[in-house]
C-alpha positions as CSV (number, residue, x, y, z in Angstrom):
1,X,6.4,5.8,-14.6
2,X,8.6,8.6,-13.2
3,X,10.6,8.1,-10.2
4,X,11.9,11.3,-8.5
5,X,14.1,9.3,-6.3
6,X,16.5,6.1,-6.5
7,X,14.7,5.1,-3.3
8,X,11.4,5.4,-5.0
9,X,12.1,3.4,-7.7
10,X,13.6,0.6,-5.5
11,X,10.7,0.6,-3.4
12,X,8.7,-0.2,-6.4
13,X,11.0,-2.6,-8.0
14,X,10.6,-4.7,-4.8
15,X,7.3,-3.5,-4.8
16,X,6.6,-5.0,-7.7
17,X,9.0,-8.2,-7.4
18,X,6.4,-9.5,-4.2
19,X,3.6,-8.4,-6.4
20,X,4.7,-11.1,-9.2
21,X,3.5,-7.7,-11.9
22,X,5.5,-7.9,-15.1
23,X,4.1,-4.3,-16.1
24,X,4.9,-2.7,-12.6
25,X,8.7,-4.4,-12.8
26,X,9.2,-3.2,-16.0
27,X,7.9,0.5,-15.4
28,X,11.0,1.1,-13.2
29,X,13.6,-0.1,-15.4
30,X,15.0,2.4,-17.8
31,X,13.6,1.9,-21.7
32,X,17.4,1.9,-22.4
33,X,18.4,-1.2,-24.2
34,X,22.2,-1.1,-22.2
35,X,20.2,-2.6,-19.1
36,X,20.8,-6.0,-17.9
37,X,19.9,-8.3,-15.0
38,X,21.4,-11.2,-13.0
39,X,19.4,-13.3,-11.3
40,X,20.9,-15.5,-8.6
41,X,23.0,-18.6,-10.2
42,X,22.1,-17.5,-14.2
43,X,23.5,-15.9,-17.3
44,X,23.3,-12.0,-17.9
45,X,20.2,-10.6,-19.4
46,X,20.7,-8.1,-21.4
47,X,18.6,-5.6,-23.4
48,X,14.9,-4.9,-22.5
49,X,12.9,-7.6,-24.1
50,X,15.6,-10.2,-22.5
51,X,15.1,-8.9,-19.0
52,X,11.8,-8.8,-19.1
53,X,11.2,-12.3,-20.9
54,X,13.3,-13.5,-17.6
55,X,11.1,-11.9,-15.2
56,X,7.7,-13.1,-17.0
57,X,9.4,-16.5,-16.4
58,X,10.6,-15.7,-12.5
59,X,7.3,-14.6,-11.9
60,X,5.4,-17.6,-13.8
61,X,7.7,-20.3,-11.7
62,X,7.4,-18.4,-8.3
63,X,4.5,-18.9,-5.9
64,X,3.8,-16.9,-3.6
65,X,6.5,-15.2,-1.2
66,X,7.5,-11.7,0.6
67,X,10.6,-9.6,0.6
68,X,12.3,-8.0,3.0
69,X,15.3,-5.7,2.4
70,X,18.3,-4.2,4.2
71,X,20.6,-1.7,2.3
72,X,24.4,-3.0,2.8
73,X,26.3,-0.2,1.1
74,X,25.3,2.8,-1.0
75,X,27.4,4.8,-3.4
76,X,25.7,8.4,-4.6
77,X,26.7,10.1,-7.7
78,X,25.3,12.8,-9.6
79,X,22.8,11.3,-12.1
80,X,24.1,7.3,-10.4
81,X,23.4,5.7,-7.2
82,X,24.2,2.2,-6.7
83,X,22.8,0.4,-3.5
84,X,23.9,-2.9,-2.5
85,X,20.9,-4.5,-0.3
86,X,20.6,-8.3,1.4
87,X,17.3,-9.7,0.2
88,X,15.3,-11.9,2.5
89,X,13.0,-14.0,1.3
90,X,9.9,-15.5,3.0
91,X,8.0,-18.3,1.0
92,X,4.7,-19.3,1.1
93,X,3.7,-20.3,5.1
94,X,7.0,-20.0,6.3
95,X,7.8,-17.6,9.3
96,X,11.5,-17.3,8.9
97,X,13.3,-15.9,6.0
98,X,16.2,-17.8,3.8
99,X,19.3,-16.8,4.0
100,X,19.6,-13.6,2.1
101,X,20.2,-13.2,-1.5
102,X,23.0,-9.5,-1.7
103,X,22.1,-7.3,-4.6
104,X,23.2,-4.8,-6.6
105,X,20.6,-2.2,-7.9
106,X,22.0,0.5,-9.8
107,X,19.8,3.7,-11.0
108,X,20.7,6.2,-13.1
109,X,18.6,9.5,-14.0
110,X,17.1,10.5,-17.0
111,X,15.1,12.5,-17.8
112,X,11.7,11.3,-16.7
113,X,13.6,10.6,-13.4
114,X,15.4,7.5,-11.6
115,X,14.9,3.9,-12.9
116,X,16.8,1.0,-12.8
117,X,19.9,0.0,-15.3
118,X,21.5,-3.0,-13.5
119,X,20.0,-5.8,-10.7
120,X,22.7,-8.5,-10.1
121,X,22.1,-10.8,-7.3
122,X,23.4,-13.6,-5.9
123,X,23.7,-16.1,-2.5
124,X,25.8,-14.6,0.3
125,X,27.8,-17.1,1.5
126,X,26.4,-19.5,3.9
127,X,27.7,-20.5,7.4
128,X,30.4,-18.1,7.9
129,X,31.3,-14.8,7.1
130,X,33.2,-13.5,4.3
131,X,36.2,-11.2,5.5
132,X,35.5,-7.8,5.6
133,X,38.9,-7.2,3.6
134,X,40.6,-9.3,1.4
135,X,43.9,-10.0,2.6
136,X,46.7,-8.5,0.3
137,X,47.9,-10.8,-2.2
138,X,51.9,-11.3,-2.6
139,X,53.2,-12.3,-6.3
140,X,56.3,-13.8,-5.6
């Protein structure tokens, strides 16, 4: 599937996350074997056949849920844009979303367009906030 946008292809990677579609989450990631993924508390997957093999089993594990997404920070250059986006999850019959799951979704372009080389996520710290500058550290 071509992409002609970043924000294209991350609407249908979450798109196709809610869905539970193995085919659909696949069809934006780049055929490239350097991709990897990161899924919340877990090793690297790396390569194609590895990243999908850990969706197949996300999606097999998972009932049913929505997403909801926020973009965080976004950093645009030519041919690479990298988004960093809060994840909200809503499970099942549940009205309120967990607390959010920050990602990293990075896209490059090739030629048939934009699709997705890296998704690293992970829990954002719960019950207080995390500075919004570390302070500088003194070696002596």
């Amino acid at each position: 599937m071509n992409f002609p946008t970043p924000e294209a292809a991350e609407s249908a990677f979450y798109a196709a996350f809610e869905a539970r579609s193995l085919d659909a989450m696949m069809a934006v990631w780049s055929d490239d074997n350097v991709i990897a993924c990161i899924h919340p508390l877990s090793a690297p997957l790396n390569g194609v056949a590895a990243v999908a093999a850990g969706w197949r089993s996300m999606f097999e594990a998972a009932g049913q849920f929505r997403i909801q997404v926020e973009l965080a920070h976004e950093i645009r250059e030519a041919g690479l844009v990298i988004r960093i986006v809060r994840e909200y999850l809503i499970v099942g019959q549940e009205t309120e979303p967990r607390p959010p799951i920050l990602a990293t979704n990075v896209y490059r372009r090739d030629a048939d367009g934009w699709h997705m080389a890296l998704h690293h996520a992970s829990p954002l710290q719960v019950g207080g906030t995390p500075p919004a500058r570390m302070p500088p550290v003194v070696l002596h």
